[in-house]
C-alpha positions as CSV (number, residue, x, y, z in Angstrom):
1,X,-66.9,52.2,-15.2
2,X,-66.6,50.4,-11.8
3,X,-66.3,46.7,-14.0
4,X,-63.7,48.4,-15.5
5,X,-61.4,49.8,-12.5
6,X,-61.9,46.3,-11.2
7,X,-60.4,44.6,-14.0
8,X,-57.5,47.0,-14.1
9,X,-57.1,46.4,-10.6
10,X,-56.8,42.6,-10.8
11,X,-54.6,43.1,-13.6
12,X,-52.1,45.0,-11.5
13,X,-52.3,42.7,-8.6
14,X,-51.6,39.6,-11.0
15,X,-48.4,41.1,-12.5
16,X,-47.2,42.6,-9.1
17,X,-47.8,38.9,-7.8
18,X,-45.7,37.1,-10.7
19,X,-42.9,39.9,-10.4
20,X,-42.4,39.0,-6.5
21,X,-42.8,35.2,-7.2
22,X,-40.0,35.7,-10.0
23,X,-37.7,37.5,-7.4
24,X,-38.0,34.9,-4.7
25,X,-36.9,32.0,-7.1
26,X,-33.4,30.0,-6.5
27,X,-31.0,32.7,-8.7
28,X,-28.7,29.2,-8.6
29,X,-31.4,27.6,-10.3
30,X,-31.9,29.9,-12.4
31,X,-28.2,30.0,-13.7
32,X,-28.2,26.5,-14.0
33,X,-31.5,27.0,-16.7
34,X,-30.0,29.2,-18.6
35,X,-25.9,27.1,-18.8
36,X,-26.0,25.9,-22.5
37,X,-22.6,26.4,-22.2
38,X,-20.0,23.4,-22.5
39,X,-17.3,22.8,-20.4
40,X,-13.7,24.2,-21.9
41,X,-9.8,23.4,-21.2
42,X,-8.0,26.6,-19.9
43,X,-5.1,24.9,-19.5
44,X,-2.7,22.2,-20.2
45,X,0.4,20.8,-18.0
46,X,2.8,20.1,-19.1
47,X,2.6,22.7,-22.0
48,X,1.6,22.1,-25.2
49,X,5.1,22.1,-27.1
50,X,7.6,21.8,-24.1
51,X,10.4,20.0,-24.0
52,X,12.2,18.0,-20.8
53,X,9.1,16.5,-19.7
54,X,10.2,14.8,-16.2
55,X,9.3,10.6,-16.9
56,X,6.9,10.1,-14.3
57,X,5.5,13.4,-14.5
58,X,1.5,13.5,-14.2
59,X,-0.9,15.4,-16.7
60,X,-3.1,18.1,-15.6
61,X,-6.5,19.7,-17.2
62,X,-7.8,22.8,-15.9
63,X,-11.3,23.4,-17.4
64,X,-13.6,27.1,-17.0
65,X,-16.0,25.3,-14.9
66,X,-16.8,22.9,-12.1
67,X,-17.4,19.4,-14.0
68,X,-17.5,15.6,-13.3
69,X,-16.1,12.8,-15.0
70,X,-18.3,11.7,-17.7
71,X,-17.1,8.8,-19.8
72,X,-14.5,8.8,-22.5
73,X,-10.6,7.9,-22.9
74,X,-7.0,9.8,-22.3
75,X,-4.9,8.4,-25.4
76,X,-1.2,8.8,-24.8
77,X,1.0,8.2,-28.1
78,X,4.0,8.5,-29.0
79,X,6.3,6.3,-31.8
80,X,7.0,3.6,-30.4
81,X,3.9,1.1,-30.2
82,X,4.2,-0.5,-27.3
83,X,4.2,2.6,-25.3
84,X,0.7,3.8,-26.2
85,X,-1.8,4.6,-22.9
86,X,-5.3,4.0,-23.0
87,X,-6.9,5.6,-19.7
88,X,-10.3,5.3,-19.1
89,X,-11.4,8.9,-17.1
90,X,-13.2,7.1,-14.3
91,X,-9.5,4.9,-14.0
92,X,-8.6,4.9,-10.2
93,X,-5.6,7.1,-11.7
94,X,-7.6,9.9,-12.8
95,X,-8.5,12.2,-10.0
96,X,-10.7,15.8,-9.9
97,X,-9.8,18.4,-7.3
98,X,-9.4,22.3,-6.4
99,X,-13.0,22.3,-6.7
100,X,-13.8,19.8,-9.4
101,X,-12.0,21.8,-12.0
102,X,-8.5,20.0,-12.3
103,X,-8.9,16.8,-13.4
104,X,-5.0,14.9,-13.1
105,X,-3.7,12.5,-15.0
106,X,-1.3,9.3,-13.2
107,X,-0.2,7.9,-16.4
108,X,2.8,5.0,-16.7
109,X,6.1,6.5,-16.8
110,X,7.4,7.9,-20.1
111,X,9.9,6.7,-22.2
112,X,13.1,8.7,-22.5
113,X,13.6,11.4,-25.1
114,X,10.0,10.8,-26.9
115,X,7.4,12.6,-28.8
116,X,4.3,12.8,-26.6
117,X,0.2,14.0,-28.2
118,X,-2.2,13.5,-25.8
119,X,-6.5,13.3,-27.2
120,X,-8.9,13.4,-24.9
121,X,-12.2,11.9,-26.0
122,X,-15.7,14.2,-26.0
123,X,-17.5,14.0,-23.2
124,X,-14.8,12.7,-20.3
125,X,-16.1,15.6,-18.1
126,X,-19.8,17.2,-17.9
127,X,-20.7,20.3,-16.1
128,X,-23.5,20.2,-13.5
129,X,-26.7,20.4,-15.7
130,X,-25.2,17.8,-17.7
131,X,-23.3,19.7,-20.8
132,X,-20.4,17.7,-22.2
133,X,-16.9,18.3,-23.0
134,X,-16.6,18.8,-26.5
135,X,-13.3,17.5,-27.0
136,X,-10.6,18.9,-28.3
137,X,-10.9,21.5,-31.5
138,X,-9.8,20.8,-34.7
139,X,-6.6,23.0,-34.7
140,X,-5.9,22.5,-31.0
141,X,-3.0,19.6,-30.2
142,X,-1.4,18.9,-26.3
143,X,2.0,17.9,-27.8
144,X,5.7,17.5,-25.3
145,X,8.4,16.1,-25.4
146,X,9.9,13.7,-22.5
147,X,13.1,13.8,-21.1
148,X,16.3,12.0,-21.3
149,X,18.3,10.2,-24.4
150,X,15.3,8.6,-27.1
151,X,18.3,6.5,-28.8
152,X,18.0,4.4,-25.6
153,X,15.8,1.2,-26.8
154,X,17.4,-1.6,-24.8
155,X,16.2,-3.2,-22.2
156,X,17.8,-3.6,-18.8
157,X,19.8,-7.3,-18.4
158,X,20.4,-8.5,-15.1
159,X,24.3,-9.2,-15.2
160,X,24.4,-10.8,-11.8
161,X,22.1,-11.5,-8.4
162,X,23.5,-12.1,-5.1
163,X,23.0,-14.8,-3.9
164,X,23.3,-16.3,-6.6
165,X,21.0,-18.4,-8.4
166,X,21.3,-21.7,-6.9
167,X,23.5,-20.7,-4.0
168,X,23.2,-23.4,-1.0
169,X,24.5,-20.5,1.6
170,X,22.2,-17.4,1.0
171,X,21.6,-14.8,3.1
172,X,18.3,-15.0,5.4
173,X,17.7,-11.2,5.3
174,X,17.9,-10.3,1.8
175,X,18.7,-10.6,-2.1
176,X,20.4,-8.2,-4.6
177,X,20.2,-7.8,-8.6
178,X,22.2,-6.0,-10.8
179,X,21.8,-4.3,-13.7
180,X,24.3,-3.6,-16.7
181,X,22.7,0.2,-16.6
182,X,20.8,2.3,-14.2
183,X,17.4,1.3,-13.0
184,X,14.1,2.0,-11.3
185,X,11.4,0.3,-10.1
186,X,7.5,0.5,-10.9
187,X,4.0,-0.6,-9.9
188,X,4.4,-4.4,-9.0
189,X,6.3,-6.8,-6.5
190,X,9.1,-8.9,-5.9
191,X,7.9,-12.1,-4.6
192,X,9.6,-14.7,-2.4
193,X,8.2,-18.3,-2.5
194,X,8.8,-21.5,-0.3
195,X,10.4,-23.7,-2.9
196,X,8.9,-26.6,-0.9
197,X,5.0,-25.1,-0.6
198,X,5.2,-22.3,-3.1
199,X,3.6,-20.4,-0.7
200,X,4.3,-16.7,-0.9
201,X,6.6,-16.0,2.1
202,X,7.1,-12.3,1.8
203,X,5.1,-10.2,-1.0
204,X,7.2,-6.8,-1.2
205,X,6.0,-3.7,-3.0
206,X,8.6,-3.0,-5.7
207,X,8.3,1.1,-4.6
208,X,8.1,0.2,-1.0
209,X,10.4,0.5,1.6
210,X,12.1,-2.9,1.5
211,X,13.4,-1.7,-1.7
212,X,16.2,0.3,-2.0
213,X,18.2,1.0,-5.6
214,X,21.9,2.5,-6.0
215,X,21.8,3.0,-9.6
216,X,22.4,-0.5,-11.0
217,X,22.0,-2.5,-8.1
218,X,18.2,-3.4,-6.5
219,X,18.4,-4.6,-2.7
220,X,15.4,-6.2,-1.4
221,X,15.4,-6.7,2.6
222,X,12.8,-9.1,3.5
223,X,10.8,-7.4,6.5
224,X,11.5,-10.7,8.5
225,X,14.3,-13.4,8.2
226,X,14.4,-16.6,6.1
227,X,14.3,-19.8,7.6
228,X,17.9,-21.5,7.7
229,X,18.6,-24.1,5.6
230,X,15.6,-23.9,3.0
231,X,15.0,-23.3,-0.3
232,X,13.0,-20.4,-2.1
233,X,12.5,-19.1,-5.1
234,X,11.9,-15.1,-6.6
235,X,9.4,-13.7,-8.9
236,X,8.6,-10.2,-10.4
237,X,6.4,-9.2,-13.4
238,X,7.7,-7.6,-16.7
239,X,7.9,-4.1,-15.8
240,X,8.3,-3.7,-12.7
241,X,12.2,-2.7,-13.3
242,X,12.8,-0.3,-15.7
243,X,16.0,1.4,-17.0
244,X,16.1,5.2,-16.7
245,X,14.7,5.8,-19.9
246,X,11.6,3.4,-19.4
247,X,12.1,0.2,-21.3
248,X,11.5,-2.2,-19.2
249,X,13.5,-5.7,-18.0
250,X,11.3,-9.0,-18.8
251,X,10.8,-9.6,-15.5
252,X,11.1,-13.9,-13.6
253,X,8.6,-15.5,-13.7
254,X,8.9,-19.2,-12.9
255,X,10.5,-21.0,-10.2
256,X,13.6,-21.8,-11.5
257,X,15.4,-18.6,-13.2
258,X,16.1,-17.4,-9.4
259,X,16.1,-20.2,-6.9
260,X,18.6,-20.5,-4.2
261,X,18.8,-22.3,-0.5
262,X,19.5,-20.3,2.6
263,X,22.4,-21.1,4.6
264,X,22.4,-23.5,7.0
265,X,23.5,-21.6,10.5
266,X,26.5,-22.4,12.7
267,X,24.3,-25.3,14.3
268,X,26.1,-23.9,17.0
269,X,25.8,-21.6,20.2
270,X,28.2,-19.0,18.2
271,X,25.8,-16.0,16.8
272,X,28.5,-13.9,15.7
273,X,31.7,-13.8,15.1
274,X,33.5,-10.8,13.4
275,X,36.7,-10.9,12.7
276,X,37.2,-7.6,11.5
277,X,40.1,-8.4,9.3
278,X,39.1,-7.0,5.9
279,X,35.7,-5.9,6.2
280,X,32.4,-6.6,8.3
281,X,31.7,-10.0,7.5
282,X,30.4,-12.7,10.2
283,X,32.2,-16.3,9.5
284,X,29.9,-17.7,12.5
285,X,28.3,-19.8,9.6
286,X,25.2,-17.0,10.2
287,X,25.7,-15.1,8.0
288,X,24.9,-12.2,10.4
289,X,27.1,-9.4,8.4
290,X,27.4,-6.2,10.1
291,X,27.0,-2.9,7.5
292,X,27.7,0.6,8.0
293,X,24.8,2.4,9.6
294,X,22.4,4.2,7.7
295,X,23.4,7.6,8.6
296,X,27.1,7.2,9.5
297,X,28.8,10.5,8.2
298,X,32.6,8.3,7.5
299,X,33.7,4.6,6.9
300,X,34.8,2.0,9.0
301,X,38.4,1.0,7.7
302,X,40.6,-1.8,8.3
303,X,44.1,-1.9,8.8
304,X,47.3,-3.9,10.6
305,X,48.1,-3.0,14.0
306,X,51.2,-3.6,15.7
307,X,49.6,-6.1,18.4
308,X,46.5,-7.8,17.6
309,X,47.2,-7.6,13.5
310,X,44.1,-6.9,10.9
311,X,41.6,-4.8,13.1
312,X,38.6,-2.4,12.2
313,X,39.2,1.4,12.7
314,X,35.7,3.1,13.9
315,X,36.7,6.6,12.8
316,X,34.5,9.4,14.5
317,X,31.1,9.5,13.2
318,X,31.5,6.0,11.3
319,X,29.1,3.1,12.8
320,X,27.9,-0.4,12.1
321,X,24.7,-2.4,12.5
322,X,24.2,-6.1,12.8
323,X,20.8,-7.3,11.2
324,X,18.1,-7.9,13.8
325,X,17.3,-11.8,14.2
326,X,15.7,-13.7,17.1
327,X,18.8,-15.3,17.8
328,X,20.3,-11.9,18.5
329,X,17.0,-11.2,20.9
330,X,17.3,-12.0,24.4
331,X,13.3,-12.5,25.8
332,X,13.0,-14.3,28.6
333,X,14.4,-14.6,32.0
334,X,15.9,-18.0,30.4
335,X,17.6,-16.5,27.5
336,X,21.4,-16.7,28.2
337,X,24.0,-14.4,26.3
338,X,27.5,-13.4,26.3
339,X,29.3,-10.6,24.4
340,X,33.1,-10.6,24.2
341,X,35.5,-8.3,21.8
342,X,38.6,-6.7,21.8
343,X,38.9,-2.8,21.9
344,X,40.9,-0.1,21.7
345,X,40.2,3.5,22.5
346,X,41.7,6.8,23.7
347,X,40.1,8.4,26.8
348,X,37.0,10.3,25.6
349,X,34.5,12.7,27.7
350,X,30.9,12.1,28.3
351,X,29.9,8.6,27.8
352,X,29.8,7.5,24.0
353,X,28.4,3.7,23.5
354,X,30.8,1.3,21.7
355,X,28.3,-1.7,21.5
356,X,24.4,-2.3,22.7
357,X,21.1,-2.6,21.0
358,X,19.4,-0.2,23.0
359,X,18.4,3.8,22.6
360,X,21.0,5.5,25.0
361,X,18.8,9.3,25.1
362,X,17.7,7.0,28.9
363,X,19.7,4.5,30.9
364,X,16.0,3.1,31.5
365,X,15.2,2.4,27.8
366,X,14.7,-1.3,26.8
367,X,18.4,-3.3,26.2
368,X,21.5,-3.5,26.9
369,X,25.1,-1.8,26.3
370,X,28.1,-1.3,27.0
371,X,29.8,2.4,26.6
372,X,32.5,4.6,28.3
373,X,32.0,7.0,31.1
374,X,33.5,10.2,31.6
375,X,37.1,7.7,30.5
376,X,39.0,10.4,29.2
377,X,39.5,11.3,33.2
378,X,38.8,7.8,34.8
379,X,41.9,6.4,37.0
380,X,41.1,3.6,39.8
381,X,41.5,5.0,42.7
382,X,40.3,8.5,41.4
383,X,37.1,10.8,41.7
384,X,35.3,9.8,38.9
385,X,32.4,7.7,40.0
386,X,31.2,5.5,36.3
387,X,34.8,5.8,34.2
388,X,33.0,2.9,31.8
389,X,29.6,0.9,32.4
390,X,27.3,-1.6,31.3
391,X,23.8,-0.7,31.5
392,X,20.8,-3.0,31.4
393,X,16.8,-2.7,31.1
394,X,14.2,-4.4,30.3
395,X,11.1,-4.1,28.1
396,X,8.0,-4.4,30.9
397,X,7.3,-0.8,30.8
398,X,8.3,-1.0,34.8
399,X,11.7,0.9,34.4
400,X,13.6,-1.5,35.8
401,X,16.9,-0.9,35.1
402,X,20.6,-1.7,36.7
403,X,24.4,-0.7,36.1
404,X,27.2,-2.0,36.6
405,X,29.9,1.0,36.9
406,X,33.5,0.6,36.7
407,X,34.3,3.0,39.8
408,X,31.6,1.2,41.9
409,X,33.5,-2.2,42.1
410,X,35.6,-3.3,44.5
411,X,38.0,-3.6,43.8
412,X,37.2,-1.0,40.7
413,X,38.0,-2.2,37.7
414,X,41.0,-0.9,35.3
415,X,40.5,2.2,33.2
416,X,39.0,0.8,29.4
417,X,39.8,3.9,27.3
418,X,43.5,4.6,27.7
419,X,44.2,4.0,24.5
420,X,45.4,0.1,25.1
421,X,44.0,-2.9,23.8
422,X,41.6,-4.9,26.6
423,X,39.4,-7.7,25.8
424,X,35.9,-7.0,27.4
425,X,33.1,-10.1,28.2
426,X,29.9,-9.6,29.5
427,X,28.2,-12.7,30.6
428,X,24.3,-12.2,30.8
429,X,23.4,-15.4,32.7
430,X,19.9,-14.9,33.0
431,X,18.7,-18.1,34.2
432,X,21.0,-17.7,37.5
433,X,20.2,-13.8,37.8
434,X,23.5,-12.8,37.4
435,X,25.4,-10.3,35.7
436,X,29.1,-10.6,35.2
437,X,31.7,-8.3,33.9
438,X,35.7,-8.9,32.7
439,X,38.1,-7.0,31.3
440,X,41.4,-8.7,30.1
441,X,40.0,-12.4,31.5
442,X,39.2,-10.9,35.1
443,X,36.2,-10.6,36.8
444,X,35.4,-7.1,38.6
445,X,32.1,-7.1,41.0
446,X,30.6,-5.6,43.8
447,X,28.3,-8.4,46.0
448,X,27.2,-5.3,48.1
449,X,25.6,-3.1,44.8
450,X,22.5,-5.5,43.5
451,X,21.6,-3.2,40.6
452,X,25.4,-4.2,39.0
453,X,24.7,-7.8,38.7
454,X,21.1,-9.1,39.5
455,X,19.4,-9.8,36.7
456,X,16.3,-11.0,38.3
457,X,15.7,-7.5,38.7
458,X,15.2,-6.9,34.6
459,X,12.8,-10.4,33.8
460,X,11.8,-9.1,30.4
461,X,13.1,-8.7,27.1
462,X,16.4,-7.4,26.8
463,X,15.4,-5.5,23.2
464,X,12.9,-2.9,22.3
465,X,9.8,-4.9,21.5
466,X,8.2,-1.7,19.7
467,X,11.2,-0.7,18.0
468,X,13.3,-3.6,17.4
469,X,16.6,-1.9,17.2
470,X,19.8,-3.8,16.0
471,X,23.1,-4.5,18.0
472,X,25.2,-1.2,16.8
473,X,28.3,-1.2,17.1
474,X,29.9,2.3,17.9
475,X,26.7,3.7,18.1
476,X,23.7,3.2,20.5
477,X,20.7,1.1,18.5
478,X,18.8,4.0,17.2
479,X,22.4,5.4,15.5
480,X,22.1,8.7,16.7
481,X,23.3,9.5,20.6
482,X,26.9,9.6,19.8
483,X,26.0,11.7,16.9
484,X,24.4,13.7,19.5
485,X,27.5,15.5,20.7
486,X,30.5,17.0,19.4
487,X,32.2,15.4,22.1
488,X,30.6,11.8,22.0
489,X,30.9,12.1,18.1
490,X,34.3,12.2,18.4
491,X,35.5,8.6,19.2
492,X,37.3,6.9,17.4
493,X,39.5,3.6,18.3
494,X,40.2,0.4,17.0
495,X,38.0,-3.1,17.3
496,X,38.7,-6.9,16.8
497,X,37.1,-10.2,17.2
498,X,33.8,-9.6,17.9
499,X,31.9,-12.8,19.1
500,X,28.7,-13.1,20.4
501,X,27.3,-16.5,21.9
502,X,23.5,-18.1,23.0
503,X,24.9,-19.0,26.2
504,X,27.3,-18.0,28.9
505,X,30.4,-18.2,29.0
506,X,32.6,-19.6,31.5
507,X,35.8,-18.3,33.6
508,X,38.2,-21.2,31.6
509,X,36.6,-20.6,28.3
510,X,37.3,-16.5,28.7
511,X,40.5,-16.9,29.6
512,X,40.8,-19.1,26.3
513,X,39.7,-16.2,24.3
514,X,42.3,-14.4,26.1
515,X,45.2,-16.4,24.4
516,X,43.7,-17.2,21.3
């Protein structure tokens, strides 16, 4: 009997040693022996059998289960040919998130008004211990239906570019193309060429910031100017404009469809020159077109006044920009400039900027400008210490900054916004240190106030380095500080002949602008 109880007893001790042996295993590992079950789709978007599909709307899978891409295809038909998608699942455009269950789709855009099926292949995804998608059942179809007009099978023509092709006076900052319907742009680039090297000179991203599109009409700003008096040449792929409904335009691709030479410059010390009769436009042989600003809330107009004849009308919240070119930078302590132009303004509160390329929210930012100064109160002779101003800083990070103020002359100078017309110069000779001021062909200074006309005290670059901002015109360079204020945002005057030289300008050649 004692063998007996012993074998019993071992018996007991085995199982109770396999039962706690069973317990302590991995329960995760254990789940993972016993999945034999493959990976499903829950859901589909967009849904099977919708209409109004957006074009460049993605796909998106949601499966029961965590999975990883396997290896297979996403087949995108439809009736026409051409527009068939074959996606390989491990394409950089399919992706797997919210914990490896949704698995999206980046396919090309669709075409307008289509018939969409989507098949994915067996075995695209797997689920951790390797079971595979099945694919998709038998009586199961992902079926939609895009947006838009499907009788629209025409490709986009390109009815005219500016400049044109061949021009001998094109722009350095820029090109447009337009389109005899509404467009868009996809994956690709426009490319400028040297038509001497065919070098790339600028490679843009057709979806990039340098692009901008107002319905028919592409503009591409190169992200730095073309050299004057050159020739170049544009390229872009089929496809990378599309009209609305996704056909696409054939795209340039040699050097000679699009070639043009830039203009040649006013070989002269004459940067700008606007005359503000009918529009914007710089006749210094530049090129150097002012356009509205970006976020101006109302147009600049043009109209005939009494005394000076076509002028520009900056109404309140209106604003304009020159491009930004290194012949409208002032870097060294060497680099001369004068300003001149004829205004017109009504006395205004607070002190609104009428022309500078510098951010105004501090006197002690980089550049320069010129604005009015508490004006609407401003009398010589009065209380009012600024009444208008020039201010000047420079880029060194130093805060060096001066101003030359109105009031602080001596004799101080005549009021600017009293709703007359005065011709104001500022003459930035920089290689002499000296800063000097006129309105209407005379000079106002003060010998004993250094900070309102020693430029040796601002030795750097008279621009924003970081920023770069433009010379803005009725506006300070970032477009915003009149905005700013109700009362600032309220100016509005009249402007003419704006001229802006490499050099400075002397006493007999102002007072020749004077009479012109």
């Amino acid at each position: 009997m004692k063998n007996i109880e012993l074998k019993y007893s071992s018996l007991f001790a085995g199982l109770l040693i396999l039962f706690t042996f069973l317990l302590s295993c991995d329960d995760n590992n254990l789940d993972d022996d016993m999945d034999i079950i493959n990976p499903y789709v829950i859901s589909y978007n967009p849904v099977s059998g919708v209409d109004g599909v957006a074009l460049n709307s993605n796909l998106v899978i949601t499966f029961d289960d965590i999975v990883y891409k396997g290896q297979g295809k996403i087949t995108i038909t439809t009736d026409v040919e051409s527009a068939k998608q074959v996606i390989d699942v491990n394409d950089a455009n399919v992706t797997l998130s919210n914990v490896n269950r949704v698995m999206t789709i980046n396919p090309q855009d669709f075409l307008s008004g289509r018939d969409y099926q989507v098949v994915l292949d067996a075995g695209i995804v797997v689920d951790s211990v390797g079971n595979r998608y099945f694919g998709m059942p038998d009586n199961e179809a992902w079926t939609f239906k895009s947006g838009g007009n499907a009788g629209d099978l025409d490709a986009p023509e390109l009815v005219s570019l500016s400049p044109a092709d061949d021009d001998t006076e094109a722009s350095v900052f820029g090109i447009e193309l337009t389109f005899n319907e509404g467009v868009k742009t996809a994956t690709g680039s426009f490319v400028i060429y040297d038509g001497d090297t065919d070098a790339a000179v600028h490679t843009l991203d057709a979806e990039g910031e340098a692009i901008s599109i107002n319905e028919e009409v592409i503009t591409v700003t190169y992200p730095s100017p073309l050299a004057f008096g050159k020739s170049y040449y544009v390229q872009f792929e089929s496809g990378v404009v599309k009209d609305i409904a996704g056909n696409s335009f054939t795209g340039i691709t040699d050097d000679s469809t699009y070639n043009f030479t830039t203009v040649a410059g006013s070989g002269t010390e004459l940067a700008v020159h606007i005359p503000f009769d009918t529009d914007l436009t710089d006749i210094s042989g530049n090129k150097f077109d002012a356009k509205l600003g970006p976020t101006a809330s109302a147009e600049v107009t043009f109209e005939n006044d009494a005394t000076r004849g076509p002028v520009a009308r900056f109404n309140a919240g209106s604003y304009a920009q020159l491009p930004v070119h290194p012949l409208l930078r002032s870097v060294t302590a060497t680099d001369d400039f004068s300003v001149n132009l004829w205004v017109k303004l009504p006395g205004i509160g607070s002190d609104p900027v009428i022309i500078g390329n510098k951010d105004w929210g501090s006197g002690g930012n980089p550049g320069w400008l010129l604005c009015t100064d508490d004006g609407d109160q401003y009398v010589p002779g009065g209380t009012v210490e600024h009444g208008w101003l020039v201010n000047i800083a420079d880029d060194t990070n130093g805060g060096n900054r001066m101003d030359w103020r109105a009031a602080a002359m001596n004799p101080q100078a005549p009021a600017l916004s009293d709703d007359e017309w005065h011709m104001v110069t500022m003459v930035f000779d920089r290689t002499n240190g000296e800063l000097s001021v006129y309105i209407d062909g005379v000079e106002f200074n003060n010998n004993t106030v250094a900070a309102s006309f020693d430029l040796n005290t601002v030795p750097g670059p008279l621009y924003d380095v970081t920023n770069d901002l433009p010379i803005t015109i009725w506006e300070d360079g970032t477009g915003a500080y009149n905005a700013g204020s109700d009362t600032r945002a309220a100016m509005t005057g009249l402007m003419d002949e704006l001229k802006i030289y490499n050099k400075t300008l002397s006493a007999i050649e102002i007072a020749a602008l004077l009479n012109e």
